[in-house]
PAZAPA-4460 file (N, C-alpha, C; in steps of 0.05 Angstrom, whole numbers, plus 32768, in hexadecimal, padded with zeros to 4 digits):
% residues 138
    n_x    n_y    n_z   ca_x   ca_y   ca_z    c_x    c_y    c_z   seq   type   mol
   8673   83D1   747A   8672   83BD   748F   8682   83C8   74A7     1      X     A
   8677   83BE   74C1   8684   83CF   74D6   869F   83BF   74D3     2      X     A
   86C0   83C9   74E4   86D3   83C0   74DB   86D7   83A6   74EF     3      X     A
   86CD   83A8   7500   86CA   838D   7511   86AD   837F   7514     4      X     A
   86A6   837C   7504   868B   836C   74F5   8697   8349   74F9     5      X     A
   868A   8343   7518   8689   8324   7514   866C   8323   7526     6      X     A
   8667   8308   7529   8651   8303   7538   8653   830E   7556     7      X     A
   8663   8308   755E   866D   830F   7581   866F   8325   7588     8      X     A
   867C   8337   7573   8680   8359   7576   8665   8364   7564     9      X     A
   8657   8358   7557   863A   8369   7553   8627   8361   756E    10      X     A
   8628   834D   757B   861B   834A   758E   861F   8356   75A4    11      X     A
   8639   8362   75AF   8644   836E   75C2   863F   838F   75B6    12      X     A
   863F   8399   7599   863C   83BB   7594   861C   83B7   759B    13      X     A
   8605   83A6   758E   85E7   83A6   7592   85E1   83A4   75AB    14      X     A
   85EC   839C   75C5   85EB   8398   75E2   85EE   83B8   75EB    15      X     A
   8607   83BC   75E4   860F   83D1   75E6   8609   83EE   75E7    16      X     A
   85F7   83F1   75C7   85F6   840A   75BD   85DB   8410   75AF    17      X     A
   85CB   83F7   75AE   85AB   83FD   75AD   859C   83F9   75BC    18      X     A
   8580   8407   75BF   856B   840D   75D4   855A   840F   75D0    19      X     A
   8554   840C   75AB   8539   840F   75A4   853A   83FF   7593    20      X     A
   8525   83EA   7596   8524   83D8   7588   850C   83D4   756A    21      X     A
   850D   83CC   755B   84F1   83C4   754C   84F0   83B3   754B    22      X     A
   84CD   83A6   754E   84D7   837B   754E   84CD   837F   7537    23      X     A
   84CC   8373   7524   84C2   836F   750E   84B3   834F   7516    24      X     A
   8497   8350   750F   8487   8336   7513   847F   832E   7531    25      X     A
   8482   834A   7540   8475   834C   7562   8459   833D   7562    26      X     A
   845C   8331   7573   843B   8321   7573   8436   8332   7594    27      X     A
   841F   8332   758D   840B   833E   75A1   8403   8329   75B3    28      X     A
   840D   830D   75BA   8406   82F8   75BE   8419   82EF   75D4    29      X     A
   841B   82F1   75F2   842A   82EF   7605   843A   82D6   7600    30      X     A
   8434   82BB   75F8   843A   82A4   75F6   8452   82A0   75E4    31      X     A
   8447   82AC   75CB   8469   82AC   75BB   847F   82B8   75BD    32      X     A
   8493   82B5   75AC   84A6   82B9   75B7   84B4   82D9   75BE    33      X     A
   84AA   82DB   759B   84B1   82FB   7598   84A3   830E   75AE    34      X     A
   848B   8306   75B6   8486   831E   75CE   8499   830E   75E6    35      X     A
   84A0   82FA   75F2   84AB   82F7   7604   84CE   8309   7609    36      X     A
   84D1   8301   75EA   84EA   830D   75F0   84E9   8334   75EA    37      X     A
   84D8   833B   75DE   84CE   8352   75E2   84D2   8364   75FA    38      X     A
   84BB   834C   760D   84BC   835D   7621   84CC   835A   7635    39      X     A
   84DA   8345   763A   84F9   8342   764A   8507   8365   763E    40      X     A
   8507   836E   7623   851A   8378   761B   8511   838F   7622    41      X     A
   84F7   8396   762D   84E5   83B2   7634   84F0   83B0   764E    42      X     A
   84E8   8397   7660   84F1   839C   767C   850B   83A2   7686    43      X     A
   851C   839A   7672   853F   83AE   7671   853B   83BF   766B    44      X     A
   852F   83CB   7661   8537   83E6   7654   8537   83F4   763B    45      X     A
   852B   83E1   7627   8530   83E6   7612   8516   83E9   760C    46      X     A
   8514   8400   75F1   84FD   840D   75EA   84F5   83FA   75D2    47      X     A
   84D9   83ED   75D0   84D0   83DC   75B9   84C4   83E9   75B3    48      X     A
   84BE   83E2   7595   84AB   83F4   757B   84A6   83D9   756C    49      X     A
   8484   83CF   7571   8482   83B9   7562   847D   83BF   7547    50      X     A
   8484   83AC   753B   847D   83AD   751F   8468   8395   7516    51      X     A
   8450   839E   7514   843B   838E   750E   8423   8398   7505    52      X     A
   8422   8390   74EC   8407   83A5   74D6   83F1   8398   74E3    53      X     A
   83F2   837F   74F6   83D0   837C   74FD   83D2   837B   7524    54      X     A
   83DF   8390   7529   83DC   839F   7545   83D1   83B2   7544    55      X     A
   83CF   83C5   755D   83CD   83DE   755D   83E6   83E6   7576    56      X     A
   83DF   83D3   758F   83F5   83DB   75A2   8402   83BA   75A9    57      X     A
   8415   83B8   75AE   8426   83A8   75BF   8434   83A8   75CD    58      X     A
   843B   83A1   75E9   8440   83AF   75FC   843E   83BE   760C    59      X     A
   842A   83D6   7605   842D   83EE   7609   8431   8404   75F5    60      X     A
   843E   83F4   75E0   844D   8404   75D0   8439   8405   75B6    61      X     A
   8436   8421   75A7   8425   841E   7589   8438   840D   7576    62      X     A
   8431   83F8   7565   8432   83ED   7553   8431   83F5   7544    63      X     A
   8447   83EE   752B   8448   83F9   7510   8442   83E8   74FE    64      X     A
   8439   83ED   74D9   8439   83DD   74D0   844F   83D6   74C3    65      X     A
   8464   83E8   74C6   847B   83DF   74B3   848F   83F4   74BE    66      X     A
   84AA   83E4   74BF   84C5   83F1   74C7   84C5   841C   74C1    67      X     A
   84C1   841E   749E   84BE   843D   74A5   84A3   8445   74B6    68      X     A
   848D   8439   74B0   847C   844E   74B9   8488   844B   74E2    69      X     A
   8492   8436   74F2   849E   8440   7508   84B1   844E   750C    70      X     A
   84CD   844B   74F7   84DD   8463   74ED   84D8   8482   74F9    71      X     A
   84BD   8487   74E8   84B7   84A0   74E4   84A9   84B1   74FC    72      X     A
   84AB   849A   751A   84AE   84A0   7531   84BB   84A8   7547    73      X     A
   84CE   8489   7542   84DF   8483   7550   8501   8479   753C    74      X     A
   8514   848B   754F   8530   847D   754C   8533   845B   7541    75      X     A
   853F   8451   7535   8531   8431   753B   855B   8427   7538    76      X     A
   8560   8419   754F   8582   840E   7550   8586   83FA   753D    77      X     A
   8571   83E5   754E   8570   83CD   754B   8556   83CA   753E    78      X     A
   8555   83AE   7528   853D   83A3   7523   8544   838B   7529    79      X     A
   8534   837E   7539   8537   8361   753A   8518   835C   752F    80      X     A
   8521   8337   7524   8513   8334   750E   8506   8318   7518    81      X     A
   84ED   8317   7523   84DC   82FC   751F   84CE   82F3   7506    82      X     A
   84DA   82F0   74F1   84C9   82EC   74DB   84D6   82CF   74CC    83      X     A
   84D5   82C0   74BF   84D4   82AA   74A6   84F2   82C0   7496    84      X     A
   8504   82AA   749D   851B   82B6   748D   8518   82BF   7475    85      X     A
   8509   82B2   746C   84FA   82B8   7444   84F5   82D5   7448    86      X     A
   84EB   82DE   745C   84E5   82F7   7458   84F5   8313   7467    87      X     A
   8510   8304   7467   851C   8316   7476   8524   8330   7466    88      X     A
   853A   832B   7448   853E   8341   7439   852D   835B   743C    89      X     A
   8516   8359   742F   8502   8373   7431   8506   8381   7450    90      X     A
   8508   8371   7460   8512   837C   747E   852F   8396   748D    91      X     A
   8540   837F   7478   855B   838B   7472   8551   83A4   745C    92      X     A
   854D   83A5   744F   8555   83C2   743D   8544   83D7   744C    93      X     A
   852A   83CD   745A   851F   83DD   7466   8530   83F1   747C    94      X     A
   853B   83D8   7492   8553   83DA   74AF   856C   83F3   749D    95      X     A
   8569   83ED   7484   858B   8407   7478   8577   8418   7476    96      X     A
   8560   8419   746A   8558   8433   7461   8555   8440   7479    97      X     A
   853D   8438   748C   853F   844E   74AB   8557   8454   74BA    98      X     A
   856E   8449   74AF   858B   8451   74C1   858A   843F   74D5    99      X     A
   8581   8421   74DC   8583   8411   74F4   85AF   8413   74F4   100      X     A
   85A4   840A   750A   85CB   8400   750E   85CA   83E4   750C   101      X     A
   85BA   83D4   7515   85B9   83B4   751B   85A6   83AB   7507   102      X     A
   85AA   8397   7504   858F   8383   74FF   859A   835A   750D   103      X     A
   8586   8357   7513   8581   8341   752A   856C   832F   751B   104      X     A
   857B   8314   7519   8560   8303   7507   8560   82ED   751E   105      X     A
   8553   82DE   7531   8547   82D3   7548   8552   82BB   753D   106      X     A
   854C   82A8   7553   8557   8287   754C   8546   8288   7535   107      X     A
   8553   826E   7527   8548   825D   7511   8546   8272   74F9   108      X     A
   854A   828F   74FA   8551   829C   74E0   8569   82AB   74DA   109      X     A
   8568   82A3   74BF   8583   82AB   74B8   857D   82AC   7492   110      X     A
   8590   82C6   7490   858B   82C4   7471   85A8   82D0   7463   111      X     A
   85B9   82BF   745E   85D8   82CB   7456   85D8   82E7   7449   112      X     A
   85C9   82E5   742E   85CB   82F9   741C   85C0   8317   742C   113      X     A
   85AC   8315   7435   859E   832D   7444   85B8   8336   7455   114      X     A
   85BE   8321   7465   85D5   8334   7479   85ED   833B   746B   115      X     A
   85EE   8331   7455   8608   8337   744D   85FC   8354   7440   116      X     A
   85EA   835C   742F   85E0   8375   742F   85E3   838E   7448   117      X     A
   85D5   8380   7461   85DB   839D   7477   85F9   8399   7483   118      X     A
   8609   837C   7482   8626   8384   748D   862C   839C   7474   119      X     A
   8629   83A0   745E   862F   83AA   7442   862B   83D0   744D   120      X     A
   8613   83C8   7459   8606   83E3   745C   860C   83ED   7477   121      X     A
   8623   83E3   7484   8627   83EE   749E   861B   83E1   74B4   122      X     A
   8605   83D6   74AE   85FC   83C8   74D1   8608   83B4   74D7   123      X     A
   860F   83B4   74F2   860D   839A   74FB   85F9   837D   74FE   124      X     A
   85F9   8369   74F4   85E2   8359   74F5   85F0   833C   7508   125      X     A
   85D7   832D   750C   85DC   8318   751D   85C2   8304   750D   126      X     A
   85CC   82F1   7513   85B7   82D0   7508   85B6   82C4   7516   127      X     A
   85A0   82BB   7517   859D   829F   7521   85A1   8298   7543   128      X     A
   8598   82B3   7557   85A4   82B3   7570   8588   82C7   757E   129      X     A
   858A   82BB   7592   8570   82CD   75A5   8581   82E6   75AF   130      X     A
   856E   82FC   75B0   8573   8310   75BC   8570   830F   75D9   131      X     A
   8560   830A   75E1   855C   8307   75F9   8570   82EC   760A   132      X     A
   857B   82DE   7602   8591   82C8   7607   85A3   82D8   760C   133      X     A
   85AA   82E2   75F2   85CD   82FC   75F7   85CD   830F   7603   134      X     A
   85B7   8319   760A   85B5   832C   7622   85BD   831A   763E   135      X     A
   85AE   830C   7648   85B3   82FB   7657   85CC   82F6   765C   136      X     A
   85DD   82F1   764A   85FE   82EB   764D   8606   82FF   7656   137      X     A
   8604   8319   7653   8612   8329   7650   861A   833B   7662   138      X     A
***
């Protein structure tokens, strides 16, 4: 676990020190949310790698079907996570195995045990908070 692992100081190192993001559950769909905040996070600066087995591109960007096969492209910092908290774990062991630094679970998800796995494994994680909001603050 990093040694200053709270909510405030993982949100200030992920502001900080990642640039490439993976959304996990990128919709190709301008209206929701995950591409909105997507692409706020492209027009700063930050490099997205969607994660979506029934894309091909989003954004601009090629779509993956799954965290390694984008891995095996691209660097990946951060994963932030649009998905059904139920399905976050499998997410998390994925985020340690490619070496992410962060993982980011969007409003309304949150899954204790999972994060308590990647604080375990070194990342920093955040719940239950927009990415695109804490940028905004910041």
């Amino acid at each position: 676990m990093p040694p200053d692992s709270n909510p405030q100081t993982d949100i200030a190192f992920i502001l900080a020190h990642c640039r490439t993001v993976a959304v996990v559950g990128l919709s190709p769909k301008p209206y929701r949310d995950s591409y909105r905040v997507a692409q706020y996070m492209q027009t700063h600066g930050w490099r997205i790698v969607p994660i979506n087995p029934n894309a091909s591109s989003i954004l601009g960007e090629t779509a993956y079907a799954t965290l390694a096969d984008a891995a095996r492209h691209h660097p990946i910092d951060l994963v932030n996570v649009f998905r059904n908290s139920d399905d976050v774990p499998p997410v998390v062991t994925d985020s340690i195995a490619i070496g992410a630094k962060a993982i980011w679970m969007q409003m309304g998800i949150n899954h204790d045990s999972a994060a308590g796995q990647a604080r375990a494994a070194g990342l920093r994680v955040v719940q239950d908070k927009c990415l695109m909001v804490e940028h905004r603050r910041s």
